[in-house]
N, C-alpha and C positions, 0 to 999 in steps of 0.2 A: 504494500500500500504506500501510495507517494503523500510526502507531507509536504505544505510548503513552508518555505524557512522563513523567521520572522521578519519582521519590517521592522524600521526604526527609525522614531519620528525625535523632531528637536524638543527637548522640554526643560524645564526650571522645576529644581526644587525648593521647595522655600518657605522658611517661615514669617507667619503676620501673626502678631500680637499671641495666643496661645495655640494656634491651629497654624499646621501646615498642609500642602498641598504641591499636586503635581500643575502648575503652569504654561499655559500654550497657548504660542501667537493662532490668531485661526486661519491661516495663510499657510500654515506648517502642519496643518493635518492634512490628511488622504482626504481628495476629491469627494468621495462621497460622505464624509462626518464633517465637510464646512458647512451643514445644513440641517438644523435641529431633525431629529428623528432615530428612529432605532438602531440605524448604525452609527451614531457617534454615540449613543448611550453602549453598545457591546462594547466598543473601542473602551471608551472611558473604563468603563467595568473592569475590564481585563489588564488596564493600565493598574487602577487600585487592586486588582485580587480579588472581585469579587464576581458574582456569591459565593460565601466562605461557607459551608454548613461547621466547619470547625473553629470561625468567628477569629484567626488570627490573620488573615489574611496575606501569610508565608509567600505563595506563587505573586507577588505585586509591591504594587508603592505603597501601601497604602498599613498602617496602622494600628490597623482594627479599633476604634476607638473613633467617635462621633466629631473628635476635632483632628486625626488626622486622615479620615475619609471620605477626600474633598479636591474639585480637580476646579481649575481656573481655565477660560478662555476670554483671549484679550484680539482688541483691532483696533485700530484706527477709526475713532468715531466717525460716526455719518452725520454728527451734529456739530453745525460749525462753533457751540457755545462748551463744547466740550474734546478733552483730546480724545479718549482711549472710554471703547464700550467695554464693559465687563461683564461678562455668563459667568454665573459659579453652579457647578453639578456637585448635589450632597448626593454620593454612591454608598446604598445601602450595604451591610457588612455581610448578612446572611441570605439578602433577598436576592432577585435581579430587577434590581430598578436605579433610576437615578432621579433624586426629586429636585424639581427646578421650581419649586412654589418661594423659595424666599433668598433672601442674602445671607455671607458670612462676613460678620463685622470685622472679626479678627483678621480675616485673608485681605479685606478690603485698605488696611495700613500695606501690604505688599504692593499692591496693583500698582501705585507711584511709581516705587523704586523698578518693577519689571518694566513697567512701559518708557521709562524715559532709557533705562539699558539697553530696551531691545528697538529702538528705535521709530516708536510710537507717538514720543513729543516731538515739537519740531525743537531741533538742535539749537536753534538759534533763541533759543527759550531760556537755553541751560547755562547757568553764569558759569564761571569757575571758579567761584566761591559764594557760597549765601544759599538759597533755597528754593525751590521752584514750586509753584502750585500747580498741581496735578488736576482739572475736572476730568471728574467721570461720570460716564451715565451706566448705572446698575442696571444693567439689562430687566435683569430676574421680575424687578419691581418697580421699575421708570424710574426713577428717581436720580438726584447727584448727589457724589458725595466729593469732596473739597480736600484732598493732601496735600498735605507742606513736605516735598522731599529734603533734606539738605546734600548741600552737593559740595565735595571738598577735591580741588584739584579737576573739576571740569567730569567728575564720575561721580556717582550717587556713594554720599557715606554710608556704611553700617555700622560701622562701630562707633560704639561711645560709652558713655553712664547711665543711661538710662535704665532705672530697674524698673521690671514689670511683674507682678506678682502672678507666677504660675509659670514664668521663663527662669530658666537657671542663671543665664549669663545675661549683663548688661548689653546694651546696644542702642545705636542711634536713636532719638527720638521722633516719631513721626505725627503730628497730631493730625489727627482726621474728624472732619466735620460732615455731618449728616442732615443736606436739607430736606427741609421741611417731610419729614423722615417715615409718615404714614404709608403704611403698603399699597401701593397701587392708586387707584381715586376712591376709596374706601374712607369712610370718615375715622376718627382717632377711636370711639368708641362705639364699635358697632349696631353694639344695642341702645347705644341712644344713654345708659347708664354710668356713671362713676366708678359704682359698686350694687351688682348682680346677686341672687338665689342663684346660684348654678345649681340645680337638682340633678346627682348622679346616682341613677340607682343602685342599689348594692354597698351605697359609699354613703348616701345622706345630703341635705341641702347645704353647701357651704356658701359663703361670703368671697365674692369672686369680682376680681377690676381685668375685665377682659379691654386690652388695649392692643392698637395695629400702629404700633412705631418703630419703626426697625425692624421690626418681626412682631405679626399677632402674638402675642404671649397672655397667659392665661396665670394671674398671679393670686393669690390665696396668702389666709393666714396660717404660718406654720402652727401655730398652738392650734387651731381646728382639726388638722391633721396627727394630733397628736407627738409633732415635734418643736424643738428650741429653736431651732434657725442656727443653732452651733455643729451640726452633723457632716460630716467628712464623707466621702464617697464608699466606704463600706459601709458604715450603716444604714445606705439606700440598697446600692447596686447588692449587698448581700441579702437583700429580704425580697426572696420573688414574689411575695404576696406585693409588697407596697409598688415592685413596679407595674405589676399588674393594675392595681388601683390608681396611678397615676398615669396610667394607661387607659384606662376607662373614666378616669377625668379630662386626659387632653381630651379625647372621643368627642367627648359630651360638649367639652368647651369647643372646641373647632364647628360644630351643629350649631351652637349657641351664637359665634360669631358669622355665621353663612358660610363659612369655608369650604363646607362639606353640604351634601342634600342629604346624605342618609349615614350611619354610621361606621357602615361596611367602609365607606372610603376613605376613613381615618388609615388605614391600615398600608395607602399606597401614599401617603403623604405623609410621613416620619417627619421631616423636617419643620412641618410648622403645623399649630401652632406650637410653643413652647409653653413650659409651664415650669411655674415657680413659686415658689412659698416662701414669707417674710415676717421678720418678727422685730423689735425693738431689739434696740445694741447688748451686747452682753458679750464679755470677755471668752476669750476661749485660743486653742491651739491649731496654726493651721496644719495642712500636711506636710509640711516641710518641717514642722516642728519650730515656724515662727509664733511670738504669743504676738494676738493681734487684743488691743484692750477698749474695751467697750467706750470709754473717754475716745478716742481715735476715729469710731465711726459714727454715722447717722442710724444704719440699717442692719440687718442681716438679711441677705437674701442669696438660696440656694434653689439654681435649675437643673431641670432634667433638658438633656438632648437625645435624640434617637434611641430614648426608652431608658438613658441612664444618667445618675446624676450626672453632671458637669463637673470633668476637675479644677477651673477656677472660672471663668465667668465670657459666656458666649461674648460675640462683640454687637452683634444684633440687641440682644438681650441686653445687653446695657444703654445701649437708647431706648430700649426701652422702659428701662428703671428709671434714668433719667428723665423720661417723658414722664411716664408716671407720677413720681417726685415732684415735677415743677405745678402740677396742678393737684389743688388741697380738695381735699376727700374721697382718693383714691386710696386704696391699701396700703402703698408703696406708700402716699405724702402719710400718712397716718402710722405708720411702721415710724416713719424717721422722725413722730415728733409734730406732721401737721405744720399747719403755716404755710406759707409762700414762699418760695427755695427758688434760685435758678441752678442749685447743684448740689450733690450729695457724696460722700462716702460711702462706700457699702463694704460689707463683709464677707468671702466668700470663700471656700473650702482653701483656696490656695493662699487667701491674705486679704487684700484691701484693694478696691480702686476705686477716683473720684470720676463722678461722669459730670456734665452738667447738659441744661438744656434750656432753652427761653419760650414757655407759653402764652400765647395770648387767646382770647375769646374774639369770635368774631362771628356776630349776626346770631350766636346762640351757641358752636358749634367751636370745640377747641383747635385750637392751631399749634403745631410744633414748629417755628420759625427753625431750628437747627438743634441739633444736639452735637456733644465734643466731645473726643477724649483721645487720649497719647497712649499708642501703642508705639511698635517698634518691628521692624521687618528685615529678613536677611537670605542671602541668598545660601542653600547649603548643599545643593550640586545643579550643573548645568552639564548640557552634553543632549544624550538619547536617551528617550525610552524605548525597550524592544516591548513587541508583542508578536506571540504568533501570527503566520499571515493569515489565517482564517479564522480572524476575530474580527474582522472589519467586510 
C-alpha cells in the first residue's frame, strides 16, 4: 500500500500572554485550507494532534490543555483602518472539531509581534526604536483590538521585565486594548439583565450576570456553588461530578444567552460560552506557591475552559471581568466591593492581574468603550510544521 509522504507548511510557534499556539500566514497554507471549511479544520486538527481519545495529544503541536490547543491565522487586512485580520481555531482535545465561535485574548498580545515579523505591517511603520500600534480586526467576532508592539533595533523586542502571573519567565510588555469588546452586534447583556435566575436542573436556580464582552461568559457566585473562590485546578479538574455540573450550567447559560436553540448544541461549541465563579478577596496560595493577600486584590475569580478549570486566567475572560467590574450591580462589580470602578484586581489560580475597562450607558443599553491589559508575547520556534499528506 502507497503512503504519501508529509507536507510541510511555514509556521510560528508562540507564546501570548498564558496560551500558546501554532501561527500561520494564510498565504502559506495549501490551496484548499485558505478557505474556511472542512479541510482547513483536518489540517488544523492534525497540526495540534487531534482527536486525542488519550487527551495528550503526543502525535502534534498541540498541549493537551484548553490554552495550548489553539492554532492562529493571520493576513493582511482587507480593511484599510486596520493592518492584519486575525482567525483563531480553539481545536478540540478529544473530539474532531474546531470551534470558531469566539476569540483568544491571551494569543491576541502575539498577533503584533507575528504580523509586523512576518511582514504584515507596512515597514515603513516600524521605527527603530519606540513602538508600533498594531490594528487588528478579530475575525472570529468583528471586532478591533489595538497592540503597542515595542521594537528595539528596527525588530520586535521580546525580552524584558515584565512579569505575568501564570508565565514563568519575564518578557516584553505588550498592552493590548479591546474595543468596544461585545461579541459580534449582540448587546452586552443578552437578556436584557444585570443579574439573572439561571435555572439548571439537577443543579438549582443560581444568581447569574450572563455578559458578551470579550467572550459571552456566564459568571456566578462561588459561595452558591459551594466554593471560596481560593480553589487551584485540582480541586475542580479532580471532581468529575463538579465538571459535569458546570457542564450543564454553561448548557443552560449559553440557551439563556441565545447562543444555542437547543441544548444538544452546547456540546459542538466548547469554547464559548465561558463560565466562572466569584467571591470577595481573601488571602490564599497560588500554584506556584506565591501567597497572593486579600489587601492586594479586588476579587476572586476562577474559570473553566473547554470543561476545565483554567490554570491562570483566559484573556477573553478578562475583558470580560473587566466589563463586568466597570458596571455596578453585576456579580463581578459586587464581588469587588460595588461602586463604580474603571479597573480591578483579580485573583486567580496562578496569582493576580489588573484589567480595567470604561462603561458608559447609552439610550438604556451598556456600552464597553474599550477594555486593557498587558500581556506579553514571544516567539519559541519558527520553521515547519509537517503533516501527513492525507490530512488535507
Amino acid at each position: 500500500m502507497a503512503y504519501l509522504p508529509q507536507i510541510r507548511i511555514p509556521a510560528t510557534y508562540m507564546r501570548g500572554g498564558t496560551s500558546k499556539g501554532v501561527f500561520f500566514k494564510l498565504t502559506d497554507l495549501p490551496e484548499a485550507t485558505q478557505v474556511p471549511g472542512e479541510a482547513r479544520d483536518r489540517l488544523l486538527m492534525r497540526v495540534i494532534g487531534s482527536p486525542d481519545p488519550y487527551q495528550k495529544q503526543i502525535d502534534g503541536m498541540g498541549g493537551a490543555t484548553s490554552s495550548t490547543s489553539k492554532t492562529v491565522i493571520l493576513s493582511r487586512s482587507e480593511s484599510p483602518d486596520h493592518d492584519v485580520d486575525y482567525l483563531f481555531g480553539q481545536v478540540a482535545i478529544d473530539k474532531a472539531f474546531v470551534d470558531w465561535s469566539g476569540n483568544c485574548g491571551n494569543l491576541s498580545a502575539a498577533v503584533g509581534p507575528f504580523a509586523i515579523s512576518n511582514g504584515l505591517v507596512d515597514p515603513a511603520r516600524i521605527p527603530e526604536n519606540g513602538e508600533v500600534e498594531v490594528r487588528i480586526w478579530q475575525v472570529n467576532i468583528g471586532k478591533t483590538i489595538v497592540s503597542r508592539v515595542p521594537i528595539t533595533n528596527g525588530e520586535v523586542q521580546e525580552t524584558g521585565d515584565f512579569e505575568l502571573d501564570g508565565v514563568t519567565f519575564p518578557a516584553a510588555e505588550v498592552p493590548v486594548a479591546f474595543k468596544d469588546p461585545a461579541d459580534g452586534e449582540g448587546a452586552i447583556f443578552p437578556t436584557g439583565n444585570l443579574v439573572d435566575d439561571l435555572e439548571v436542573p439537577g443543579v438549582g436556580t443560581l444568581k447569574a450576570t450572563l455578559i458578551n464582552a470579550g467572550i459571552p461568559t456566564v459568571f456566578l457566585n462561588a459561595a452558591e456553588l459551594g466554593y471560596t473562590g481560593t480553589e487551584l485546578q485540582e480541586a475542580i479538574n479532580g471532581d468529575a461530578q463538579a465538571l459535569e455540573r458546570f457542564e450543564t450550567i454553561r448548557a443552560h447559560g449559553a440557551l439563556r444567552m441565545g447562543l444555542i436553540k437547543d441544548l444538544a448544541e452546547a456540546a459542538d461549541r466548547q469554547h464559548t460560552p465561558k463560565v466562572a465563579f466569584v467571591a470577595p478577596p481573601a488571602s490564599y496560595t497560588s500554584s506556584s506557591g506565591k501567597a497572593v493577600e486579600a489587601e492586594s486584590i479586588d476579587l476572586l475569580v476562577r474559570a473553566l475552559s473547554m470543561g476545565k478549570l483554567h490554570h491562570a486566567m483566559m484573556g477573553t475572560a478578562a475583558v470580560a471581568i473587566a466589563s463586568a467590574a466597570a458596571i455596578e450591580g453585576t456579580l463581578v462589580n459586587l464581588a469587588a466591593g460595588g461602586g463604580k470602578r474603571n479597573a480591578v484586581t483579580f485573583g486567580h489560580p496562578s496569582g493576580s492581574l489588573r484589567v480595567g475597562a470604561e462603561a458608559s450607558l447609552v439610550e438604556g443599553r451598556w456600552v464597553i468603550d474599550e477594555a486593557v491589559m498587558s500581556r506579553s508575547a514571544r516567539v519559541l520556534m519558527e520553521g515547519f510544521v509537517r503533516i501527513p499528506g492525507d490530512s488535507v
